[in-house]
Backbone as JSON, one array per atom type, in Angstrom:
{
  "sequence": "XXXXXXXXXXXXXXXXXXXXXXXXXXXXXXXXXXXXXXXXXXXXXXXXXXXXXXXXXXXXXXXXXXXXXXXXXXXXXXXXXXXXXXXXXXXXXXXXXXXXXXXXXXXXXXXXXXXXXXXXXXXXXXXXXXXXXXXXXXXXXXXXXXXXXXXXXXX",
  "N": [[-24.92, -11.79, -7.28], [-22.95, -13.67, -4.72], [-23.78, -17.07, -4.49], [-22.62, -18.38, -2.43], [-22.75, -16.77, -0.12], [-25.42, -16.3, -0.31], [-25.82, -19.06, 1.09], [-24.74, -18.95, 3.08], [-25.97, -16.99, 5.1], [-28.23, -17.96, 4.98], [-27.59, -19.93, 6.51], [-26.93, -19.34, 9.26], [-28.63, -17.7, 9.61], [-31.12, -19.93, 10.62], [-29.69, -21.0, 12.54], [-29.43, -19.39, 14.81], [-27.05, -16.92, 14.93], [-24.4, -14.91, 15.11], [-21.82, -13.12, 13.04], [-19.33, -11.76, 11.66], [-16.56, -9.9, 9.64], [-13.08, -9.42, 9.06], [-11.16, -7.67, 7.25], [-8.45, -7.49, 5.13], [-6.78, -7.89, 2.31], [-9.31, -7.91, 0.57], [-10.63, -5.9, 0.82], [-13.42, -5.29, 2.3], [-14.94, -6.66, 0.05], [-16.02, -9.26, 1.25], [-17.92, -8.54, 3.36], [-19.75, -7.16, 1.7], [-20.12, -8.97, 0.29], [-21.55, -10.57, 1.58], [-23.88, -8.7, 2.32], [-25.18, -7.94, 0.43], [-27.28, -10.43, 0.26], [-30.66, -10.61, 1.06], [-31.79, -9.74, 4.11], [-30.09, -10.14, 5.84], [-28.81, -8.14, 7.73], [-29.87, -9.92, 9.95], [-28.48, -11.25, 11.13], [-25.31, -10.55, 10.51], [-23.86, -8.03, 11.7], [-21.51, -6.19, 11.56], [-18.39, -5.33, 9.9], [-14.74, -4.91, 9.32], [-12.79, -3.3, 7.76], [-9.46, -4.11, 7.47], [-6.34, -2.68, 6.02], [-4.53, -1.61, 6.74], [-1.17, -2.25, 8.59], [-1.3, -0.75, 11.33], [-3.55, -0.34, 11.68], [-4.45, -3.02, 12.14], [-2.83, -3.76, 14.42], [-4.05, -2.01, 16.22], [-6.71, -1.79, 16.55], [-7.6, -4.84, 15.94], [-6.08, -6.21, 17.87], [-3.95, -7.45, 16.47], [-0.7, -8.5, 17.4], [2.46, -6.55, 17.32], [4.29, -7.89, 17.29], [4.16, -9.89, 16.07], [3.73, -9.47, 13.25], [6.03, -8.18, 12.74], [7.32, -10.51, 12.53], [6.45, -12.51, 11.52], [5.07, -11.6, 9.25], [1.92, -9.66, 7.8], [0.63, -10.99, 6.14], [0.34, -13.94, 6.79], [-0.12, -17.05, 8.34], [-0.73, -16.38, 11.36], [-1.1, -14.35, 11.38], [-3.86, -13.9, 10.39], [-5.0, -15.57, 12.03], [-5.28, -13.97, 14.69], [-6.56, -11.6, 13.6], [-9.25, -12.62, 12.9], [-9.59, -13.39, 16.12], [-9.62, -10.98, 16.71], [-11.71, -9.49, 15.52], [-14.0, -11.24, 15.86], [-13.83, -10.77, 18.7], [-14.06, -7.97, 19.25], [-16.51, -7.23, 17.63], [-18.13, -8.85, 18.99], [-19.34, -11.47, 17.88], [-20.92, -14.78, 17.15], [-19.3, -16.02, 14.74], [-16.58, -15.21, 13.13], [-14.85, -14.31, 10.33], [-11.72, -13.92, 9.04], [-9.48, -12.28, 6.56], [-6.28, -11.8, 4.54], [-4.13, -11.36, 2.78], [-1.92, -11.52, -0.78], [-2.91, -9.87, -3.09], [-2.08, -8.88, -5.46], [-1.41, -6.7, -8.57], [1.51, -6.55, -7.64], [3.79, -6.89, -5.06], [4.48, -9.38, -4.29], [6.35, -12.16, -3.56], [9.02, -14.47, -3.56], [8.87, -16.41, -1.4], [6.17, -15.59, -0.75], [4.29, -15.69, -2.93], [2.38, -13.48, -5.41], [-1.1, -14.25, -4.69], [-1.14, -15.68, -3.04], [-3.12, -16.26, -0.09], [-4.28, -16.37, 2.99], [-6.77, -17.04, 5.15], [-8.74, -17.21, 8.38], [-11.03, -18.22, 10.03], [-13.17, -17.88, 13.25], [-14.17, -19.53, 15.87], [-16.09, -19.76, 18.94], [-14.95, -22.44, 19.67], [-12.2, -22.39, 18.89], [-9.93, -21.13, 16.05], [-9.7, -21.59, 12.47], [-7.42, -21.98, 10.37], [-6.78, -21.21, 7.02], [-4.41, -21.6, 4.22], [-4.16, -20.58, 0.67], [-2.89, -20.37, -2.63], [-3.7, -18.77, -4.94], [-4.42, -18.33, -8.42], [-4.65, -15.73, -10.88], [-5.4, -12.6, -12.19], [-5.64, -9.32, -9.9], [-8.57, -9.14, -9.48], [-9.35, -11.51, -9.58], [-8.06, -13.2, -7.94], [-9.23, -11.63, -5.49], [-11.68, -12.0, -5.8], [-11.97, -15.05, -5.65], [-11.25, -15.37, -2.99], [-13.01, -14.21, -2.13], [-15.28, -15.95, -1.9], [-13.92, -18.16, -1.33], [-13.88, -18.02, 1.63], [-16.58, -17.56, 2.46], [-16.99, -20.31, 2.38], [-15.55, -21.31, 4.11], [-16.43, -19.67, 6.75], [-18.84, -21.24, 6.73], [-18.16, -23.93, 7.29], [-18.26, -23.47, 9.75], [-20.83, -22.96, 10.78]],
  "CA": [[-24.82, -12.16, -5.87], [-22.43, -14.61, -4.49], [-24.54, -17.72, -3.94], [-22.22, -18.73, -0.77], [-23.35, -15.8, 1.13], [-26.7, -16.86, 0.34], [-26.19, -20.18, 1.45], [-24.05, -18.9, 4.42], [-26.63, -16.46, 5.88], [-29.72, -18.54, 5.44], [-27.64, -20.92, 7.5], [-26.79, -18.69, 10.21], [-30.26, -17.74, 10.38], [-31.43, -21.36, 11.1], [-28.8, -21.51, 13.94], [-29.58, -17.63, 15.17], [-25.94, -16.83, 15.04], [-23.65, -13.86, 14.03], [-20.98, -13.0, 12.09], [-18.22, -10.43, 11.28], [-15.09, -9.99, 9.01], [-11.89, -8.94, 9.52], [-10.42, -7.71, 5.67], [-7.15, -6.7, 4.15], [-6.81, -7.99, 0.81], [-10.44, -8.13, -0.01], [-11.2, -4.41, 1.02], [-14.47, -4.99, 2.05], [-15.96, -7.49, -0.75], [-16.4, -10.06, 2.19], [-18.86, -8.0, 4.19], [-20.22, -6.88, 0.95], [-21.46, -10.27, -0.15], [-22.6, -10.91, 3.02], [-24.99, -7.76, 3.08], [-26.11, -8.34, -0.88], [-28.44, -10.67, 0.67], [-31.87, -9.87, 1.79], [-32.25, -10.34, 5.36], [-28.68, -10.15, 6.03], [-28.87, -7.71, 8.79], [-30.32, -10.51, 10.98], [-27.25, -12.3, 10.95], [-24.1, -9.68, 10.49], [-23.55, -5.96, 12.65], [-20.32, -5.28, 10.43], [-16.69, -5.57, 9.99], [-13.7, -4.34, 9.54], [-11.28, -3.38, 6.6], [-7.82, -3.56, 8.43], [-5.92, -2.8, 5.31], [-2.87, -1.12, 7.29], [-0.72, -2.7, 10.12], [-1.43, 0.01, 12.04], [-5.35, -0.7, 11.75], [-4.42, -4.37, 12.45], [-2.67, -3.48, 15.84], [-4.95, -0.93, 17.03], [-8.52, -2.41, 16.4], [-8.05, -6.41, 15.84], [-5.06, -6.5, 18.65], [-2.94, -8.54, 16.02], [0.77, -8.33, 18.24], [3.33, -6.04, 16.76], [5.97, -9.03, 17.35], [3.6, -11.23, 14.92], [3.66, -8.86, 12.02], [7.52, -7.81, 12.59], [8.25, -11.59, 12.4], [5.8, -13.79, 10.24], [4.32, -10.54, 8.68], [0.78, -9.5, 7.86], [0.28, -11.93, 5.28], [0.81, -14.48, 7.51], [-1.59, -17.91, 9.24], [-0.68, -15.95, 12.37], [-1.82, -13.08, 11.63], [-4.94, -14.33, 9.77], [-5.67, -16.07, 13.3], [-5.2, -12.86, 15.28], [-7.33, -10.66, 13.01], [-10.69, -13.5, 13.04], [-9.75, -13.7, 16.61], [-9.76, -10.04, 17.25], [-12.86, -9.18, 15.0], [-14.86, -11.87, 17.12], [-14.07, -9.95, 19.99], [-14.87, -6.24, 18.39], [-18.43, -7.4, 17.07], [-18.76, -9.84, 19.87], [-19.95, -12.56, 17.07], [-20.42, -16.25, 17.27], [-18.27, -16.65, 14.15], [-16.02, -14.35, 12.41], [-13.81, -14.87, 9.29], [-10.67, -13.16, 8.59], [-8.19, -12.87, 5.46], [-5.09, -11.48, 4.46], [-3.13, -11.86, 1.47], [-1.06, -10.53, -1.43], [-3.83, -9.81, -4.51], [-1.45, -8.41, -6.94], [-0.06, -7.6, -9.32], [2.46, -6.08, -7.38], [4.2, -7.15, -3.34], [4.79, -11.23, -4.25], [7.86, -12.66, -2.73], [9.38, -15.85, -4.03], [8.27, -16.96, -0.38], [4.72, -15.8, -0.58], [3.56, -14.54, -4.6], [0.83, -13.17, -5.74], [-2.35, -14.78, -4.79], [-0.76, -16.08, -1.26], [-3.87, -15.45, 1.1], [-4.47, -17.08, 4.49], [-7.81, -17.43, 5.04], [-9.2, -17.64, 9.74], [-12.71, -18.33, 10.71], [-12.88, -17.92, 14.69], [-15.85, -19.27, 16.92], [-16.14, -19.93, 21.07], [-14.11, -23.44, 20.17], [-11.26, -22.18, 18.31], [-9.82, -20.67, 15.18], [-9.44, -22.57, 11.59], [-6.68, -21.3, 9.46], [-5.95, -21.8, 5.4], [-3.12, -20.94, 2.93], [-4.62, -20.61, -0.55], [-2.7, -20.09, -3.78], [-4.78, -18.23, -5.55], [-4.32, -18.06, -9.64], [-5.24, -14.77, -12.14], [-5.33, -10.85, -11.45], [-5.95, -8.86, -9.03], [-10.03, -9.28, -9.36], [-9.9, -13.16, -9.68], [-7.73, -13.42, -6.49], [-9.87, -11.2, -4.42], [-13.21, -13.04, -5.93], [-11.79, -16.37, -5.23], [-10.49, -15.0, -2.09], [-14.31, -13.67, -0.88], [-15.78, -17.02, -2.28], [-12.99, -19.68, 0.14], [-13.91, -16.74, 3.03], [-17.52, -17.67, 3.07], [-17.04, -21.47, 2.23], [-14.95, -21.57, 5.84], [-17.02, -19.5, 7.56], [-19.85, -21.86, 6.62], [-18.12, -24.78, 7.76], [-18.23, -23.27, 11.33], [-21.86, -22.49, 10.97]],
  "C": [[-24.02, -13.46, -5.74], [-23.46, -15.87, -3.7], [-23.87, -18.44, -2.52], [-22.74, -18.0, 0.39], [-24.55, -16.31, 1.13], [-26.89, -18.0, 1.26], [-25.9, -19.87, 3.3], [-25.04, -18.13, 5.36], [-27.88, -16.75, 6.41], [-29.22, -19.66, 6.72], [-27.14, -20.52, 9.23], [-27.89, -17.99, 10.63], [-30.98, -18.65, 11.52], [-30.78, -21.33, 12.23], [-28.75, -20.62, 15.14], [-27.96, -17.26, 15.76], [-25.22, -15.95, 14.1], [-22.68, -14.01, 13.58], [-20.39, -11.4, 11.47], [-17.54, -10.9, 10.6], [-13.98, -9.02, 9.5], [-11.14, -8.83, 7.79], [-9.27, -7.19, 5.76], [-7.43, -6.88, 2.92], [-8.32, -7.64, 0.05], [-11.33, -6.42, -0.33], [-12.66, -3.8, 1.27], [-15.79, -6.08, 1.33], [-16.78, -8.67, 0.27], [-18.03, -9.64, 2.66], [-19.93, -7.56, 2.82], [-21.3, -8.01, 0.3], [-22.31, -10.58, 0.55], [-24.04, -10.03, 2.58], [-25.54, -7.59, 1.6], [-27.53, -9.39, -0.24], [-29.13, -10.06, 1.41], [-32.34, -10.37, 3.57], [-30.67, -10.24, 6.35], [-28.02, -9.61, 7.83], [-29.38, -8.82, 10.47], [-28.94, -11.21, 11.6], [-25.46, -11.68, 10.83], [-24.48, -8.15, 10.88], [-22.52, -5.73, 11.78], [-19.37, -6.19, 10.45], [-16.07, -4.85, 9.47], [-12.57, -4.48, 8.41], [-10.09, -2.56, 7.26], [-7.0, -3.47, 6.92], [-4.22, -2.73, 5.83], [-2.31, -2.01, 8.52], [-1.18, -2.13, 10.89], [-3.06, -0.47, 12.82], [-5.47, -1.95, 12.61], [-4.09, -4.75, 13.76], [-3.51, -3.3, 17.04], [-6.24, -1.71, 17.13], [-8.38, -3.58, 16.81], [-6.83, -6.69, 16.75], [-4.22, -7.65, 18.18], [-1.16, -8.02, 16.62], [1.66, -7.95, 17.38], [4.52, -7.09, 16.53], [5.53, -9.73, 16.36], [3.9, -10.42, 13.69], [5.26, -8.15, 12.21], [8.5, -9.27, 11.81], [7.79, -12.59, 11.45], [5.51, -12.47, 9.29], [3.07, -10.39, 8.49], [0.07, -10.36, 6.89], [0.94, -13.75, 5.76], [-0.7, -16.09, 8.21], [-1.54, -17.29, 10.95], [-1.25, -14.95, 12.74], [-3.19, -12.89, 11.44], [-6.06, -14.47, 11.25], [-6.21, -14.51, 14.18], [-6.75, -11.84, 15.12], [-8.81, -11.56, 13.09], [-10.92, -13.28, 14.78], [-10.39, -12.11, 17.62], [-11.5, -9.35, 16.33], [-13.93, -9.97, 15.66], [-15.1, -11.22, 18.37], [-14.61, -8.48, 20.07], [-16.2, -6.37, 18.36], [-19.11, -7.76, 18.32], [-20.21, -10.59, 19.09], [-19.72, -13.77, 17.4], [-19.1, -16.5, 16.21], [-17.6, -15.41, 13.36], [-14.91, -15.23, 11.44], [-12.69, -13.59, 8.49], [-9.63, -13.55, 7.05], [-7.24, -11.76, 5.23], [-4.37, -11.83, 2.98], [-2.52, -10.58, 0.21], [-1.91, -10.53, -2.86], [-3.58, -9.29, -5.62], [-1.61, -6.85, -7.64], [1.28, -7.39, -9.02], [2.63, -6.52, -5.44], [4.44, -8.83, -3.01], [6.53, -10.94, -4.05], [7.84, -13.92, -3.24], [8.56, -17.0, -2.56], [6.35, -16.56, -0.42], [4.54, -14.63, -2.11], [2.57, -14.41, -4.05], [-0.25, -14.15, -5.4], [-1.78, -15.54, -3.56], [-2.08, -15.3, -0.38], [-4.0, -16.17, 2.34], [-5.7, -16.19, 4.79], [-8.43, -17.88, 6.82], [-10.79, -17.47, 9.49], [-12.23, -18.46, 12.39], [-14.0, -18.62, 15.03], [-14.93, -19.84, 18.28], [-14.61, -21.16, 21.25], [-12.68, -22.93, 19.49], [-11.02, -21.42, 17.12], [-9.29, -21.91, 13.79], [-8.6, -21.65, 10.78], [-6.14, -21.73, 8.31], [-5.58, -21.15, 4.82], [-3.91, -21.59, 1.9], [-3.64, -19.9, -1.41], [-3.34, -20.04, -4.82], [-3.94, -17.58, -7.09], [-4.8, -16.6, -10.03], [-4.88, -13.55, -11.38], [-5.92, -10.6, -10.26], [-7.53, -9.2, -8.51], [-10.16, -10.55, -9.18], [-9.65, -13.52, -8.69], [-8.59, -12.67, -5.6], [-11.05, -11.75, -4.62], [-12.91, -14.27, -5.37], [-11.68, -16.79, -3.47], [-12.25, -15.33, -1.16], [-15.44, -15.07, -1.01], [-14.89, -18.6, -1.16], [-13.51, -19.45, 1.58], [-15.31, -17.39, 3.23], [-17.61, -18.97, 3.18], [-16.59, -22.0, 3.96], [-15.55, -21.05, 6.47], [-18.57, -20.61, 7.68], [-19.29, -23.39, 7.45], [-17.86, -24.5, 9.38], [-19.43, -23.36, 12.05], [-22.53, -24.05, 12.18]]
}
């Protein structure tokens, strides 16, 4: 069990306050740690693996002009997708990510392990670029481990 989720859900207990994700890169592991803890359900209804643009459009209303022009691996799009999974769940805080987890789709402009990293709540959205080291598994662990660290600092 990822001890962030623990920390993150006992503290969204305390505050009685929900919580969604918004995935690409992660495929899931996000919401997954989350719902490893016991009690979990008090505190997260779901989320959402946008893996495709298409998904990302349609569902989390991230703007076809944003992903034509920054792309989907993007702090724009990151924003979008937290901001649109907040609104889907209708959660106090949601946390979105995005990125390129290898070993294959790095760009001299954004390699491997490029993720961008939104948390949303009522006051705004927080958005971070992480260069994220090792394979495919280390970047998406590291990935679902930054994901709950920011959503915690919203809590």
């Amino acid at each position: 069990m990822v001890k962030e989720a623990e920390i993150l859900v006992e503290a969204l207990k305390n505050k009685g306050l929900k919580i969604c994700t918004a995935e690409s890169c992660t495929g899931g592991l996000i919401s997954g740690a989350i719902t490893d803890v016991a009690g979990a359900s008090a505190v997260f209804d779901g989320g959402l693996c946008a893996y495709a643009n298409r998904i990302k459009t349609a569902l989390l209303g991230v703007p076809e002009k944003t992903l034509g022009t920054v792309g989907a691996v993007s702090a724009a799009t990151a924003a979008a997708m937290a901001r649109g999974a907040r609104a889907l769940f209708d959660a106090d805080i949601s946390v979105a990510v995005t990125g390129i987890a290898g070993p294959d789709g790095g760009t001299a402009e954004k390699p491997v392990g490029t993720v961008y990293i939104a948390a949303a709540t009522a006051e705004g959205v927080l958005v971070r670029r992480y260069n994220f080291s090792g394979n495919r598994e280390n970047v998406r662990a590291k990935t679902v481990r930054a994901a709950l660290r920011l959503a915690l600092m919203c809590v």
